[in-house]
C-alpha positions as CSV (number, residue, x, y, z in Angstrom):
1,X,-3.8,-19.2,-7.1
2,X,-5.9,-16.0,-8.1
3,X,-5.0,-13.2,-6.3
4,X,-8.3,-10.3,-6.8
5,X,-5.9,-7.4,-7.4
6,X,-8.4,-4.6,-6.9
7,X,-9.0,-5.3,-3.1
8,X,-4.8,-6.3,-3.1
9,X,-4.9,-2.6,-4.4
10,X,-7.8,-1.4,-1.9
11,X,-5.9,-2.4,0.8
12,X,-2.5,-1.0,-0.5
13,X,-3.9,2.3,-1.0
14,X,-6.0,2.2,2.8
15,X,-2.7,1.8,4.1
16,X,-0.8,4.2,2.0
17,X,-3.0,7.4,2.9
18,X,-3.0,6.3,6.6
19,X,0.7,6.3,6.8
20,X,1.4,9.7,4.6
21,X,-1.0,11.2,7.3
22,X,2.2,10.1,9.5
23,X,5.1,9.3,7.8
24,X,5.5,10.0,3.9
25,X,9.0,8.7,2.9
26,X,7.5,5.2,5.4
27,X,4.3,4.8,3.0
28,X,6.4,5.4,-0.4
29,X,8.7,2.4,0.6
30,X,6.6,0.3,2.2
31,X,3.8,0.3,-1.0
32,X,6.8,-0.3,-3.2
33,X,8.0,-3.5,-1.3
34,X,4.8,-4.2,-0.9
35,X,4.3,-4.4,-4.7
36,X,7.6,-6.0,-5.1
C-alpha cells in the first residue's frame, strides 16, 4: 500500500497547530505517536 505522505503530513500538521492553540505538551505527544 502507498501511503501519499504529504497530505499524511497535511493533516498531521492541521492538527498539530489546532491543538498547540490548546494544549502544547498534548500536540507534541500526540504528533510523535502519531508518526510512530
Amino acid at each position: 500500500t502507498e501511503i501519499n505522505w504529504n497530505s499524511v503530513n497535511e493533516k498531521i500538521e492541521e492538527e498539530y497547530q489546532k491543538e498547540k492553540n490548546m494544549a502544547p505538551s498534548t500536540a507534541a505527544s500526540r504528533r510523535t505517536s502519531l508518526i510512530i
